[in-house]
N, C-alpha and C positions, 0 to 999 in steps of 0.2 A: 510599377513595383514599389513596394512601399520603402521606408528607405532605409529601413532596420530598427528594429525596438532597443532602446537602452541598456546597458547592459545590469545592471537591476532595476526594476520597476521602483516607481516612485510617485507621488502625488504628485511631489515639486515641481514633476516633468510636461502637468497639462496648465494649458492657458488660451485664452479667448479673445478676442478683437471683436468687435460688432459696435452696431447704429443698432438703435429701436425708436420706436412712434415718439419717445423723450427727448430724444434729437433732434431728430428730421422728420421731414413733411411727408405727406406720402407719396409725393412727387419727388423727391432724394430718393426716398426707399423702394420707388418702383422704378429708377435709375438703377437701381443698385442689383436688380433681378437677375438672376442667372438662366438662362432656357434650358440649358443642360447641366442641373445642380454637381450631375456624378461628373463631369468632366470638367468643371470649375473645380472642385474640389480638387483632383489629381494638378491641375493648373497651381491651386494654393500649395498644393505638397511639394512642388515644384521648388514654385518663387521662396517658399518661406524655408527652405531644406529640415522642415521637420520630419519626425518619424512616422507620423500619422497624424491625416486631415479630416474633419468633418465640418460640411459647409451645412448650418443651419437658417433657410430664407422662409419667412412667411408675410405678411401684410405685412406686420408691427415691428418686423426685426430682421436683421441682416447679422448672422453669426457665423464668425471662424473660430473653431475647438480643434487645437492643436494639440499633441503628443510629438515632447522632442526631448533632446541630451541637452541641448540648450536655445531651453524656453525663451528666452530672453532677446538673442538674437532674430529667434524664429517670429515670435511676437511684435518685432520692431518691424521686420519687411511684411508683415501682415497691416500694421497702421499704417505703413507709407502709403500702400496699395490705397486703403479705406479714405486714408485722408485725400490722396489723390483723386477718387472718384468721388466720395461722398463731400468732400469739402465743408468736413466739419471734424472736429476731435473727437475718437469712438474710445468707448469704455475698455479699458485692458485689464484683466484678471490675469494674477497668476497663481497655480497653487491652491492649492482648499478653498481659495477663492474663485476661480475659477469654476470647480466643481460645486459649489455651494449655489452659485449664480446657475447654470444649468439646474440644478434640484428646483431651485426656487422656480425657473421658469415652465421645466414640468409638472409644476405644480400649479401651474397658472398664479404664482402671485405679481410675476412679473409681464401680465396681459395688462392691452388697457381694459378689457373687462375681464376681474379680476373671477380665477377661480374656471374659466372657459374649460373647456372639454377639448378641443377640435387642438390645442398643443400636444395635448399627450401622445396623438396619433403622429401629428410634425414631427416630435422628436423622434419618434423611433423611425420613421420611413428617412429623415435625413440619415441618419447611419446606414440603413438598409441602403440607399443610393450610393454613399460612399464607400461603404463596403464591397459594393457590387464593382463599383469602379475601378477598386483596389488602393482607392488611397488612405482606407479604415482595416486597421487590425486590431488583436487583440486589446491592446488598454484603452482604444476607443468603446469597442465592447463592452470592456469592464466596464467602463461608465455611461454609454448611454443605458444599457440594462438596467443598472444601477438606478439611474434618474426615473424611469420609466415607472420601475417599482418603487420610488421615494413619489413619485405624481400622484399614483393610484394610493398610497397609504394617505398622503396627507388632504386626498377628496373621501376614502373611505372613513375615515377617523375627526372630521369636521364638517361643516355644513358651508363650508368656502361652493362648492360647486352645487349649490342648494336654489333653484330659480331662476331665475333666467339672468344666466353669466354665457351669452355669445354674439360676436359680434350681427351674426344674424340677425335676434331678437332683438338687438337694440336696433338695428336699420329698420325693423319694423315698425318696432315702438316708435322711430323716428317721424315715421311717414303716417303713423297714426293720427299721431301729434296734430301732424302738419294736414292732415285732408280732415275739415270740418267736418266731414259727411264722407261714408264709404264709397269712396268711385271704383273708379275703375284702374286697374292697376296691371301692368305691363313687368315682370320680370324677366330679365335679361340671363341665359345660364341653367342650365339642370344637372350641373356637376353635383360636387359634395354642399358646397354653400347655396348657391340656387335651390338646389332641394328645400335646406334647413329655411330657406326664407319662406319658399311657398309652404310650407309647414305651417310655418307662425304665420303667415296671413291667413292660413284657412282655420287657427286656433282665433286670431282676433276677430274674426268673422267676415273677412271679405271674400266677399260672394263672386265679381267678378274678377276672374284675375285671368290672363295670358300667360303662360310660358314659353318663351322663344328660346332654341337652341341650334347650332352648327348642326347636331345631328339627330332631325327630327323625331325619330321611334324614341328616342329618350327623351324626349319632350313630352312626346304623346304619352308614356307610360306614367310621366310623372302625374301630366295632367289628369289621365285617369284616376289615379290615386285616391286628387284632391279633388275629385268633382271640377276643375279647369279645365282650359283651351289651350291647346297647341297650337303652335307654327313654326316654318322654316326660317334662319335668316331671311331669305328671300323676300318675305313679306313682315320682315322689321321696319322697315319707313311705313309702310301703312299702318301699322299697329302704333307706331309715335305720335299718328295724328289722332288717335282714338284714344287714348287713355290720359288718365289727370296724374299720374305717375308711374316712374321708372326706377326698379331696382336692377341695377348690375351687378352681377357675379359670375368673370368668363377670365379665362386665360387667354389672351389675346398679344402677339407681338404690338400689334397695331392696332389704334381706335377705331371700334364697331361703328362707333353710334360718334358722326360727323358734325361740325358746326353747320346748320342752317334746317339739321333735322329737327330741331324742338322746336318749338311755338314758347313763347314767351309763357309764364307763370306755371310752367309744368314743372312738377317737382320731380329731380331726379337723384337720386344716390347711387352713384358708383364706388361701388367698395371693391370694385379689381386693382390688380397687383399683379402686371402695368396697369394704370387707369386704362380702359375702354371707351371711356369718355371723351374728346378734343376738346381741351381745354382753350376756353377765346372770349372774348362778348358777344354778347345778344346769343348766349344758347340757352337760354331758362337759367330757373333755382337750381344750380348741381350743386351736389355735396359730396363730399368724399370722407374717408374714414377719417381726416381729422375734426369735422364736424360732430363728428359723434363722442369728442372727448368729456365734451360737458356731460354726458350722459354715462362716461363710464367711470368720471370723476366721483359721478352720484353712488353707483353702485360700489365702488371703492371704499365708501365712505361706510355703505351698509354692512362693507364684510370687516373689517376693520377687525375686529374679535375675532371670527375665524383665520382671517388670516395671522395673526399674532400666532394661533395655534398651529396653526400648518406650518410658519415659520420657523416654530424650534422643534419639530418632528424633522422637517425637511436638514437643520442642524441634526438629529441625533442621526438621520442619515449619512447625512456628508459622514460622520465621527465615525460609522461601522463600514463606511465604504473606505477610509482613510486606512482602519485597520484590515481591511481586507486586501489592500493594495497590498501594507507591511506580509501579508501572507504570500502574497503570488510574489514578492522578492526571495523570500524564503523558500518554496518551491522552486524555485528558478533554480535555485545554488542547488538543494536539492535534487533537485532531478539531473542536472550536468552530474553529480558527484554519485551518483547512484549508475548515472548510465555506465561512468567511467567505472566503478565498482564491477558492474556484472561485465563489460567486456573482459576485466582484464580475469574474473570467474571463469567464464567462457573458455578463454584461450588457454588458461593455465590447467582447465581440466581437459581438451581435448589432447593440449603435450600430454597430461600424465597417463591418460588414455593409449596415446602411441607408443607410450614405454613400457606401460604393462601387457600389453598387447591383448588385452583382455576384456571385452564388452558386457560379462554378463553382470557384472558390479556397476554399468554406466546408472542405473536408477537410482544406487546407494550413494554412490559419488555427489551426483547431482544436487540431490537431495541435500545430504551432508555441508556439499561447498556453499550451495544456498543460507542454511542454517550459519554457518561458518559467518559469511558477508555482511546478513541480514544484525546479527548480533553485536558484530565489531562498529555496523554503523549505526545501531541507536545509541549510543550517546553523542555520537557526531548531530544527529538529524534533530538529536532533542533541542543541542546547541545551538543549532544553525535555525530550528524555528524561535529557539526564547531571543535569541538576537533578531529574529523579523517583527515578534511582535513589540518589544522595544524600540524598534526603528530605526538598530546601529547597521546602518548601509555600509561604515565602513568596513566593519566586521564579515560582511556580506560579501563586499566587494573583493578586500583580500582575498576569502575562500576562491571566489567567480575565477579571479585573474591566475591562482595559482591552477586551479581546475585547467583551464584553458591554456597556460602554459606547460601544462604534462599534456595534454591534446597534440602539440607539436613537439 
C-alpha cells in the first residue's frame, strides 16, 4: 500500500538515487539487478518511507525515483542502500532536477548510445511494474507520462534518434570490425535485443548466422524471418565449437555460456544484464558492454548538435510539467472544498425538503441550490487556481488544512 501522497503536490517532492554505465562497470550494474523489478520497488517504498516508488533498471543504469513529504530523508536511505551494494557514490537529484534527469534520459541523451529507442519503452514499462505492484501512484504517473511524452518530442523534433543509435547495432558493428571476413556467427537470445541483433546482422550481410534460445519455436520464428538456423540450448556447446563468433543477449540468473566452452580467439560479446558469460581466463576475446564505450563515445560525438536540441526542449518540458504539478496542487484544494460544498448542499436541501414536506419542487430546489454553490465558489476556485499557478503552496496549504479541519 502505498504510503500516502502529500498533502499538496509539489515538484520539490521527487528525487532519484541511481549508478549508470559512468560509474560502474557492467559487472557493478548486473550486481545491482533486481529479478523481480515490481517487488523491489515495494522493498524501496518500504526502506526509504517515501510516498511512492519507481525502480528504474536497464543495462546502463540502476534508478530509484521517489515521491515523498520528505525527499531528503527518503533520498538518504536510498544512497545508503546503493552505496552499500554498488560500493560507489550514486548521483542524487532532487526536485526539477530530478525530473529534468528522467526527461533527459527518456530522451536517450543520457544512453551511452546517445538518442537509443529501446529507453522509451524502459521507462514506461518500469512504472507500469511498479504501479502494478502498488508502490507507484499518481505523481509517479504524472511524471513517467510526462517523461514519455517529452522522449518522443524530443526524437520527433530532432534527428538525435537518426541512424543507428542502439546498443544492438553497435555490438554488431562491433563484431564487424572485428571478423576480417563474414563467418559464421552464433547469437545467443531471441527476446527484444536478440531479435534487433539478428536484424542488423542480416542488414550487414551475414549470411550465416544461428539463433539459440531457451525456447525453441521463438528461435525457429525468428530464424525464419531472417533466412537463419535455429537451435535449442541443448545444442549450445556444439554450436560454440562451430562458429567464429558469439553475441549474447538472454536474461539469465546464472551464466549460459561456462568457462572451457570457448576455444581461444573466438570472439564473443555478451551484452546481458547479469552477464551470461563466466567471467575467468583462457575463455577467448569476450567483451561486454563496457567495451563498446569507445564506440558510443564516437556516436556522442556525432549527435552533439541534436542533442543540444533535445536538450532544451526536454527543459521546456520539465518547465510545463513543473506548471502542471502547480495545477494538480490547485485541484487538490479544489476538489476537498467543492466536495465539502455539495455535501453540505445535499444535506441542507434534503432537511429543507422534510420540512416542506413537499417533493414536487425537489427539481427547482436542486437546480437552484446548485446555481446557489456553484456561484459563491468561483471566485474562491479562481483564487485558489491563480495561487497554484504561482506556486504559493502556502496559500494552498492553509485552504487543504482548514478543509480538513471542518472534515472533523
Amino acid at each position: 500500500m502505498l504510503g500516502g501522497r502529500a498533502a499538496i503536490p509539489s515538484i520539490d517532492g521527487y528525487a532519484c538515487a541511481g549508478v549508470d554505465y559512468r560509474l560502474a562497470s557492467s559487472e557493478v550494474l548486473s550486481a545491482l539487478q533486481e529479478p523481480d523489478p515490481g517487488s523491489a520497488s515495494l522493498r524501496f517504498l518500504e526502506e526509504s518511507g517515501a510516498d511512492e516508488v519507481v525502480l528504474l533498471q536497464t543495462c546502463n543504469r540502476f534508478e530509484i525515483y521517489l515521491y515523498s513529504r520528505d525527499p531528503e530523508e527518503s533520498l538518504g536511505r536510498i544512497k545508503h542502500y546503493l552505496v552499500r551494494r554498488a560500493r560507489v557514490e550514486p548521483y542524487e537529484l532532487m526536485g526539477r532536477e530530478a525530473v529534468v534527469h528522467l526527461f533527459r534520459v527518456a530522451s536517450g541523451l543520457e544512453s551511452m548510445v546517445v538518442g537509443e529507442y529501446e529507453i522509451l519503452g524502459q521507462v514506461r514499462d518500469a512504472f507500469l511494474r511498479s504501479s502494478s505492484a502498488g508502490s507507484a501512484g499518481p505523481m509517479m504517473k504524472a511524471l513517467f507520462d510526462w517523461a514519455v511524452k517529452a522522449g518522443r518530442r524530443a526524437r520527433a523534433e530532432t534527428g538525435i534518434s537518426r541512424g543507428s543509435v542502439s546498443l544492438a547495432r553497435l555490438a554488431v558493428e562491433e563484431v564487424s570490425r572485428r571478423l576480417k571476413r563474414r563467418g559464421r556467427v552464433l547469437v545467443v537470445g531471441a527476446g527484444h535485443m536478440g531479435s534487433l541483433i539478428a536484424s542488423y546482422l542480416r542488414e550487414a550481410g551475414f549470411e550465416d548466422v544461428v539463433i539459440a534460445n531457451r525456447t525453441y519455436e521463438r528461435a525457429a520464428s525468428l530464424a525464419s524471418r531472417l533466412g537463419y538456423r535455429a537451435i535449442g540450448l541443448d545444442d549450445l556447446a556444439r554450436a560454440l565449437e562451430e562458429v567464429d563468433a558469439v553475441l549474447v543477449a538472454v536474461s539469465s540468473p546464472s551464466p549460459l555460456i561456462r568457462r572451457g566452452m570457448l576455444r581461444p580467439g573466438r570472439i564473443v560479446l555478451d551484452i546481458s544484464i547479469p552477464g551470461a558469460v563466466e567471467r575467468g581466463p583462457c575463455q577467448g576475446n569476450v567483451l561486454t558492454i563496457d567495451d563498446l564505450l569507445g564506440l558510443a563515445d564516437e556516436n556522442r560525438r556525432r549527435r552533439e548538435r541534436e542533442a543540444e536540441e533535445a536538450g532544451r526542449i526536454v527543459e521546456v518540458e520539465a518547465e510545463e510539467f513543473e506548471s502542471h504539478v502547480r495545477r494538480m496542487a490547485a485541484d487538490d484544494v479544489i476538489r476537498s472544498f467543492m466536495e465539502r460544498a455539495e455535501s453540505i448542499r445535499a444535506n441542507e436541501l434534503e432537511r429543507a425538503l422534510r420540512i416542506i414536506g413537499r417533493t414536487e419542487e425537489a427539481e427547482v430546489l436542486e437546480a437552484m441550490t446548485k446555481a446557489i454553490v456553484n456561484k459563491v465558489s468561483a471566485p474562491i476556485i479562481e483564487l485558489l487556481r491563480d495561487a497554484g499557478a504561482r506556486g504559493d503552496r502556502e496559500l494552498l496549504g492553509r485552504a487543504k488544512a482548514l478543509l480538513d479541519e471542518l472534515e472533523h
